[in-house]
C-alpha positions in Angstrom: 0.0 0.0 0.0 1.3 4.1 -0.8 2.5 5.3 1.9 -0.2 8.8 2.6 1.2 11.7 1.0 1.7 14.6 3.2 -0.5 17.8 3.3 0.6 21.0 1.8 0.1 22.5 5.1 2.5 19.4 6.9 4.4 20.1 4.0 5.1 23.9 5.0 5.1 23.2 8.9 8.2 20.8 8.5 9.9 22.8 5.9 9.1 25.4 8.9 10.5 23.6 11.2 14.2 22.4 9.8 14.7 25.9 8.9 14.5 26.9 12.4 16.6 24.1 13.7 19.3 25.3 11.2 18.8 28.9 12.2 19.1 27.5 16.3 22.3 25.8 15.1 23.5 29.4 14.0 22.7 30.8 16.9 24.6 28.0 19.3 27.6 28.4 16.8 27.4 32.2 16.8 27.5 31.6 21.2 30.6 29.5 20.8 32.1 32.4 19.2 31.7 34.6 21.6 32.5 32.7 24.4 36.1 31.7 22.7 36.4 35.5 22.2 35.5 35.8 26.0 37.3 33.2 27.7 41.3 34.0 26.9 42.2 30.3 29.1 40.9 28.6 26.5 43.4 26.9 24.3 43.8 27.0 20.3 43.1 23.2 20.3 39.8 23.9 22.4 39.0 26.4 19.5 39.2 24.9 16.7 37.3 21.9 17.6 34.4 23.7 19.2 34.2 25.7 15.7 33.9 22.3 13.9 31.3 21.3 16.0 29.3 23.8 15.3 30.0 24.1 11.7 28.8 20.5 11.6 26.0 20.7 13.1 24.8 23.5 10.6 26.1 21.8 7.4 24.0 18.6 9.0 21.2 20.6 9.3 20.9 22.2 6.1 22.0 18.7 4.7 18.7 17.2 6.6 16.5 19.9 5.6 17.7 19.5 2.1 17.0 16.2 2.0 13.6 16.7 3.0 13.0 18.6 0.2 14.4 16.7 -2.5 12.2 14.0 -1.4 8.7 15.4 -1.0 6.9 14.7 -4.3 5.9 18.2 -5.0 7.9 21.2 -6.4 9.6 23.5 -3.7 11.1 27.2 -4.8 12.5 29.8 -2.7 13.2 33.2 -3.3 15.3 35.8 -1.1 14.0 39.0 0.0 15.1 40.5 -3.2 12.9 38.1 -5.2 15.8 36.2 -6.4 15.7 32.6 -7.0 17.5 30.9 -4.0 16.7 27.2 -4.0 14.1 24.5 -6.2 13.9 21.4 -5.3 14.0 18.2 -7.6 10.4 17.7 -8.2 10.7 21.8 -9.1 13.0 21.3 -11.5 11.2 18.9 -13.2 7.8 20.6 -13.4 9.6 24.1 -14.7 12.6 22.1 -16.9 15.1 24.4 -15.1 16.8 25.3 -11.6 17.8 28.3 -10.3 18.0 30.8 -12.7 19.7 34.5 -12.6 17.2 37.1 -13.0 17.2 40.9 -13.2 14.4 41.6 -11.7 11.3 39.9 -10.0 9.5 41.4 -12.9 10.7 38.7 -15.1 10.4 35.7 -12.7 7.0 34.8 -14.7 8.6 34.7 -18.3 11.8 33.3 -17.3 9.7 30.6 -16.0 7.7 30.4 -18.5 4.4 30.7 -16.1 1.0 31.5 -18.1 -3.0 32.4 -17.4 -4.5 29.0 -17.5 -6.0 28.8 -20.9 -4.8 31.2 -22.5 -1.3 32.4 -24.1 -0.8 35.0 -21.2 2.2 35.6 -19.9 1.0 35.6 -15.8 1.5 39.2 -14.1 4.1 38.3 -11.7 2.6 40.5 -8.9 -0.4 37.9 -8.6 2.1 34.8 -8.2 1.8 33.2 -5.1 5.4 33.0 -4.0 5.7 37.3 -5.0 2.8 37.3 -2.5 4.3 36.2 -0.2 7.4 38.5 -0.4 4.6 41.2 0.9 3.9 39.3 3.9 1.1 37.6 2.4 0.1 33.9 2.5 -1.5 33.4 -1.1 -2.9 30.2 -3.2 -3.7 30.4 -7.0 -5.1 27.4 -9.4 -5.2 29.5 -12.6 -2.0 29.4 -14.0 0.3 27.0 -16.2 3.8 25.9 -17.7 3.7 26.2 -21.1 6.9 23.8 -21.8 7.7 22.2 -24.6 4.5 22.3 -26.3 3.2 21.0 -23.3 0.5 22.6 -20.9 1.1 21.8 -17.4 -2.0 23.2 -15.2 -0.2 24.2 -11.3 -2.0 24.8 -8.0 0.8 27.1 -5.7 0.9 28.0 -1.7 3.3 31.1 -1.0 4.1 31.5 2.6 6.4 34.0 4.0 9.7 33.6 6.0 10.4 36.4 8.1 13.2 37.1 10.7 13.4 39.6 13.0 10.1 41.0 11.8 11.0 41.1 8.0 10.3 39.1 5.2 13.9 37.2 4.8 12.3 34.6 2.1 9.5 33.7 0.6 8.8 29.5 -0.3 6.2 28.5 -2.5 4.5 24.4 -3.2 3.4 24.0 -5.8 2.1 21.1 -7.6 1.2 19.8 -11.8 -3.0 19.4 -10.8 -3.6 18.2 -14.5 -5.7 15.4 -13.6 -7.6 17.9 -11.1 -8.1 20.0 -14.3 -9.3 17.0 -16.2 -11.7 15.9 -14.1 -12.8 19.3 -13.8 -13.3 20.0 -17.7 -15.1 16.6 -17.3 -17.1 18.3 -14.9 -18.5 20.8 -16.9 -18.8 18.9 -19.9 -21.1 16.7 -18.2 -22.9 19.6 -16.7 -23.1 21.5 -20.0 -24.4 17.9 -21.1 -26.7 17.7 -19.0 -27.8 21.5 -19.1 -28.6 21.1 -22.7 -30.3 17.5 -22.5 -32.4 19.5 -19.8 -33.0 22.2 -22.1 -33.9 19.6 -24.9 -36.3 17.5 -22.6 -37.8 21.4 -21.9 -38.3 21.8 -25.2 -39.6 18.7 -26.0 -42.1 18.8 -22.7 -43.4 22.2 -24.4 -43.7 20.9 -27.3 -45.8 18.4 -26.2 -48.1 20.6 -23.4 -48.8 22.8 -27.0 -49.2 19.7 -29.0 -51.8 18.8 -26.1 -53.2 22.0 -25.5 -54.0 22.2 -29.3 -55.3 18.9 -29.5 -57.4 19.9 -26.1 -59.4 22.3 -28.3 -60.6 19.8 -30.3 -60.8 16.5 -28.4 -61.4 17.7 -24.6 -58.6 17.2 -22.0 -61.0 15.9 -18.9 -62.1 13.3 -22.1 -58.6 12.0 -21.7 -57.8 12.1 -18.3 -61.6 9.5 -17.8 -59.9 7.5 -20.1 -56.9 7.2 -18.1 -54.2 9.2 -20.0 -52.8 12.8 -19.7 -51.8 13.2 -23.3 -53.1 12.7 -26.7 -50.2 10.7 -28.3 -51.2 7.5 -25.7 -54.8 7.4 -26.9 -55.4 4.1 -28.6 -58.5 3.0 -31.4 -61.3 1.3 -29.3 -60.5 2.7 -25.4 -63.3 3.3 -23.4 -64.6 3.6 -20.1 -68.1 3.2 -18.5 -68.9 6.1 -16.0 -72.2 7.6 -14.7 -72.1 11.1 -15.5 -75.0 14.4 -16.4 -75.3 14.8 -19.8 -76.4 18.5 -20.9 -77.7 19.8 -24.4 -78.0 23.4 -25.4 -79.1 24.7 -28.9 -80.9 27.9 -30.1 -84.2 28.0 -31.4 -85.1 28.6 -34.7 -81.2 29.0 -35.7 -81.8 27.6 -39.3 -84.4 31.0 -39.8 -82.3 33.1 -38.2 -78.7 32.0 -39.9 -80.8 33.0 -43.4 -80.4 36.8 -42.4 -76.9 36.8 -42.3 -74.1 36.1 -44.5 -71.9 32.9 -43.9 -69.2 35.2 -42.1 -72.0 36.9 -40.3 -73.1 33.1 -39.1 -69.6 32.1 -37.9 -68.9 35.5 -36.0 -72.6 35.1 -34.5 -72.4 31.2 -33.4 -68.5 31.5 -32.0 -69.7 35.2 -30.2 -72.6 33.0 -28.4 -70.3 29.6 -27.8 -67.2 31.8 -26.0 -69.8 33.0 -24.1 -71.3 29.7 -22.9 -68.2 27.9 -22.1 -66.9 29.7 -19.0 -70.1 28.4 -17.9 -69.6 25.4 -18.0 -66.2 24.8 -16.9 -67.2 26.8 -13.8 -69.3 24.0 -13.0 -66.8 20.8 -13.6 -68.0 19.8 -16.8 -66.4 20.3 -20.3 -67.9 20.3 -24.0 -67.7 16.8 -25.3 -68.7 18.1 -29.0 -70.3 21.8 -30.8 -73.0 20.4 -33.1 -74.0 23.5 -35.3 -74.7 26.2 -32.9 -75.5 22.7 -30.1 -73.5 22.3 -27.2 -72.9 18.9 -25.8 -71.2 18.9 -22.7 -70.7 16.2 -19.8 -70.3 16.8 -16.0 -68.8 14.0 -14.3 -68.8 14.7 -9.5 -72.9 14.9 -9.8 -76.1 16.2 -11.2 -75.9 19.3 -9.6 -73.0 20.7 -11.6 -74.8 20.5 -14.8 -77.9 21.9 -13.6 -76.1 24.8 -12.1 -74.1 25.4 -15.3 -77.9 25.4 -17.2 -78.7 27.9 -14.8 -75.6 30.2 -15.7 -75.9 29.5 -19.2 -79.4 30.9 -19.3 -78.2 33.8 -16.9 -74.8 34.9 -19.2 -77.6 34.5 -22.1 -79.6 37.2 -20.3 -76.9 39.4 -20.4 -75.9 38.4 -23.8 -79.1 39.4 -25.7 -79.3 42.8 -23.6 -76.0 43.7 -25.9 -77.4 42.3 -28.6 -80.4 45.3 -28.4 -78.3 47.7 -27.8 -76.5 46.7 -31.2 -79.9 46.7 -33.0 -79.8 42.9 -33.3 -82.9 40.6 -32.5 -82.4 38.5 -28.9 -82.2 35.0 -29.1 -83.9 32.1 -27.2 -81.7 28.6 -26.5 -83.4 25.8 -24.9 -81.4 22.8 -22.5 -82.2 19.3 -21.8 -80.2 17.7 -18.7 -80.2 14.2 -18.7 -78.1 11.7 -16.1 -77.4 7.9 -16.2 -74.2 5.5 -17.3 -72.3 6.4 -20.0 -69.8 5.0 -22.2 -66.7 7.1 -23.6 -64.2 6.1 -25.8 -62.7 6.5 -29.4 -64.0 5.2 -32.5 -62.9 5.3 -36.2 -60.3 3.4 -38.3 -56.7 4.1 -38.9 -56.6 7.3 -40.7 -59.1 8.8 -38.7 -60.4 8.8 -35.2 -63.0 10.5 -32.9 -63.9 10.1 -29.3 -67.5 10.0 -29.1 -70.4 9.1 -26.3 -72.6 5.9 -26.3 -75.4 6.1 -24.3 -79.0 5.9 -24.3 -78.6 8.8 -21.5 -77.2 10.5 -24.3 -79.6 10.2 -26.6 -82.8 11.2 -23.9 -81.3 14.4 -23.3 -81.1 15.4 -26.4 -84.6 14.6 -26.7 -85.7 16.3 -23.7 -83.5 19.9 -24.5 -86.3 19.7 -28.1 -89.3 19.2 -25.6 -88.0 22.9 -24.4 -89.2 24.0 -27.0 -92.7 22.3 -27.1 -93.6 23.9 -23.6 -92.1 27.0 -24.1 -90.0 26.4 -21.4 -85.3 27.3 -21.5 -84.9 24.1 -18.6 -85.8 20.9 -18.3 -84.2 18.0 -16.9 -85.2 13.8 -16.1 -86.1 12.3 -13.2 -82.9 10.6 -13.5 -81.2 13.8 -12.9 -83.6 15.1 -10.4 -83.1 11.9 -8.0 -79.6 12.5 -8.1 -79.7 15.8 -7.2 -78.1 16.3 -3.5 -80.8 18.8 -2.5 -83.5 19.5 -4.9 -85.2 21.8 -2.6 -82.4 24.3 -3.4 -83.7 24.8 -6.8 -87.0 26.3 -8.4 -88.1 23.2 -9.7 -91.8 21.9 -11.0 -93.0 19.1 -12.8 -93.6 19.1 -16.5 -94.9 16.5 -18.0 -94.5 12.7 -18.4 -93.9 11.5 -21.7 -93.0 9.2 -24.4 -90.0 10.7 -25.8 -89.6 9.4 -29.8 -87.5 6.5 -30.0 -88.9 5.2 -26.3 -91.2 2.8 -25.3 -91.1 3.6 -21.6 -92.3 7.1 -19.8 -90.3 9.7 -18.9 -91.3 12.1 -16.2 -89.7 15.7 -17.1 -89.1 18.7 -14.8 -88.7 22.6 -15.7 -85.8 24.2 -13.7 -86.9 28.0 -13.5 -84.2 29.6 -11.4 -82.9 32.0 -14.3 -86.5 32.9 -14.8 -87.1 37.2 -15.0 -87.1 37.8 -11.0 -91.3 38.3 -11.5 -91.9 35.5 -13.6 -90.2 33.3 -11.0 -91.8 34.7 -8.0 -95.0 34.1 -9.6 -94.6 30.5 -10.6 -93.6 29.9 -6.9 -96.2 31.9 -5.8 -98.3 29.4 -7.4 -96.0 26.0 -7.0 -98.8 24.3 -4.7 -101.6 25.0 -6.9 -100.0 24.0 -10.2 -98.6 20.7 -8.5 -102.5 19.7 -7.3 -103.6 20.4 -10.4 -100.7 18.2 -12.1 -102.0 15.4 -9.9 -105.7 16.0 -10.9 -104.9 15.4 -14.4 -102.9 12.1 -13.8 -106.4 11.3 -12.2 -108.2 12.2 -15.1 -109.7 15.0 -13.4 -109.7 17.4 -15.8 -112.9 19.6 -14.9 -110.9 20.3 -11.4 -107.8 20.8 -12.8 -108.9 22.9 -15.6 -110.0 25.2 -12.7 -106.9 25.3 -10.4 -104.9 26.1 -13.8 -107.0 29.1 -14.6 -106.3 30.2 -11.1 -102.3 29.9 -12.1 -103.0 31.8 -14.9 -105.0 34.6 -13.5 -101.7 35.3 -11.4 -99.2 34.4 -14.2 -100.8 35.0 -17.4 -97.2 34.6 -19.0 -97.1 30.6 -17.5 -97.1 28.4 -21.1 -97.0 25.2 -19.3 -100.6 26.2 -17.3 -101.3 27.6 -20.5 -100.5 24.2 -22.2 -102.5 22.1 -19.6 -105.3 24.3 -19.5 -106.2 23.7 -23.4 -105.4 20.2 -22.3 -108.2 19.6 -20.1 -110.7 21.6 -22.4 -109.4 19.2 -25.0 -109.8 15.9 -22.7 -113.1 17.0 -21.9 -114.5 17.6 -25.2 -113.3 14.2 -25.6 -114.9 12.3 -23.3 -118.0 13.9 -23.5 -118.4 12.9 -27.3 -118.0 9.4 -26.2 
């Protein structure tokens, strides 16, 4: 096993340390001196060999401390107090290709030695070398320099420490040591990072990329759509997925749009229909439901945490509709009248088509009713109506103006359906009225499942009287005339 290589700073306290041990030698030799020169018994003999003691134990200092430094495997310089070379060490030499060299001044001590700005072809300003530094007193490291030598670019790391005595800088010593692998592995560094920087930047692209490709595709085949079938992006989405789930169902169209399209011209249609549709939509995703499909100037759009979503967004739609044909007056254009079915019950979503082409679409009878029940609007004269189905599933109905309408067989049905007007977004009078007379108009709807129709004839004259502007009383009213006539001819 390697024996541990020392630390710069062991490095610099044992360097430290022989020096004064050499310099104590000095000063026991320099004693010596004196006392010979003091003590006149002594003999000539006693002299000489007390001088070759102590001249010994210097030259076997300095011969220790050289030692040392030829042997530590990093480079060692020295300069004087003048900023003269004094002393490099083996390793030294073989980093810079030379020894000791004479200079004129400290100016030069950089291009003599051939010391450079790492990177570049720089000569390094000798007053920002370590070992210079140090010459002020300082202690100093730097990692940004090299030897250019022999077309070769050795990378250096350098420590300059001072050596002072009696208070002044007497020399300055410098480690230094070759840190190319250091270097390499920190090019490596920032190659990878830089890799990885732009793989990140890349994959950011990429991701954007995508969330526009999705966002786009959103616009035309709903994002909520996805996420029931279980994936968050359009590129997973497979021929033939589905997915059962109960959800409300809600249809919106305006009345009498094929009449009304035939005053304008076909841009006049397009502004028209996208003016109403951008106004209808907010609605809607208020509520937690998104448009499945526009049919024409029809909305279909499907709420999936409850019943009472949908019929709140019918509500808001009928509301913002308000507002809308209010502009449309001021504008000098006729207002416009939309009617919406609400329907609730198991659905199936998925994708159909073939391999050029595909759609995601809605199977479902529920599907189907609603759409039925939004064109019964329009047969009571009525914006709101929604199934039992939906009613029953509604967490508190009693929150909502809400009256029976009529039970029916919708086209295409064999069995009854029982339908409901929601009147919340009624004009503030027109709603107060029909709750004014909610008790007498339900009474009157059970008379007429009884076949009572002379009683219930009466009770929806009495509606009437108090809301002349009711066209489901109206409706039932002409009803029971109609029944009676009837059964009195047979």
């Amino acid at each position: 096993m390697l024996e541990e290589q020392p630390s710069r700073e062991q490095l610099l306290l044992e360097i430290e340390r022989l020096r004064q041990q050499v310099e104590d030698l000095k000063e026991e030799k320099a004693d010596l001196e004196i006392l010979l020169e003091t003590t006149a018994e002594h003999s000539d003999t006693v002299e000489s060999e007390l001088r070759y003691r102590a001249l010994q134990a210097v030259r076997e200092g300095e011969i220790k401390l050289a030692q040392f430094l030829e042997a530590i495997p990093v480079g060692v310089a020295v300069l004087d107090s003048q900023g003269k070379p004094y002393y490099i060490n083996h390793a030294g030499q073989q980093l810079f290709g030379q020894g000791v060299l004479t200079l004129n001044k400290v100016e030069d001590l950089s291009e003599v030695y051939q010391i450079y700005v790492a990177g570049t072809d720089k000569i390094y300003p000798f007053e920002n070398l370590p070992i210079v530094r140090a010459l002020r007193g300082e202690n100093a490291t730097a990692d940004d320099l090299e030897i250019h030598r022999s077309g070769n670019k050795i990378p250096l790391e350098i420590w300059g420490r001072p050596i002072c005595e009696g208070g002044k800088v007497a020399f300055a010593i410098a480690v230094f040591q070759e840190i190319t692998q250091r270097k390499q592995a920190e090019t490596e560094r920032q190659k990878l990072i830089k890799e990885l920087f732009d793989s990140t930047k890349n994959l950011e692209k990429s991701l954007d990329a995508e969330s526009e490709l999705t966002d786009a595709y959103g616009r035309f085949v709903p994002h909520q759509f996805l996420f029931l079938l279980g994936y968050e992006s359009i590129i997973d989405v497979n021929l033939g997925d589905q997915v059962q789930k109960e959800m409300s169902v809600l249809f919106a169209d305006i009345r009498d749009f094929t009449t009304l399209s035939e005053t304008m011209t076909p841009q006049e249609n397009f502004n028209f229909i996208n003016a109403y549709l951008s106004r209808m939509e907010p609605a809607i995703a208020r509520n937690q439901g998104f448009i499945d499909k526009y049919i024409g100037d029809a909305i279909m759009a499907l709420f999936g945490d409850g019943a009472d979503d949908a019929v709140k967004a019918g509500i808001e739609m009928l509301n913002i509709l308000t507002a809308y044909n209010e502009h449309r007056v001021t504008i000098g254009y006729i207002p416009i009248e939309i009617g919406i079915g609400i329907n609730s019950g198991s659905l199936m979503l998925g994708t159909v088509g073939g391999d050029g082409r595909m759609d995601s679409t809605v199977i479902s009878d529920a599907v189907n009713l609603a759409s039925r029940i939004e064109g019964l609007t329009k047969d009571y004269g009525v914006p709101l109506l929604i199934s039992q189905q939906t009613l029953e599933r509604l967490r508190n109905p009693a929150d909502y103006a809400i009256r029976i309408v009529d039970k029916v067989q919708v086209k295409g049905k064999s069995e009854y359906v029982i339908v409901y007007e929601v009147f919340d977004a009624d004009p503030p009078d027109i709603r107060a009225a029909k709750l004014a007379n909610l008790s007498v108009y339900t009474e009157a709807m059970l008379l007429c499942d009884r076949k009572q129709f002379r009683e219930a004839g009466k009770l929806f004259e009495e509606c009437l009287r108090t809301n002349p502007n009711d066209p489901v009383a109206r409706i039932y009213l002409k009803r029971c005339r109609d029944w009676r006539s009837l059964l009195k001819g047979i």
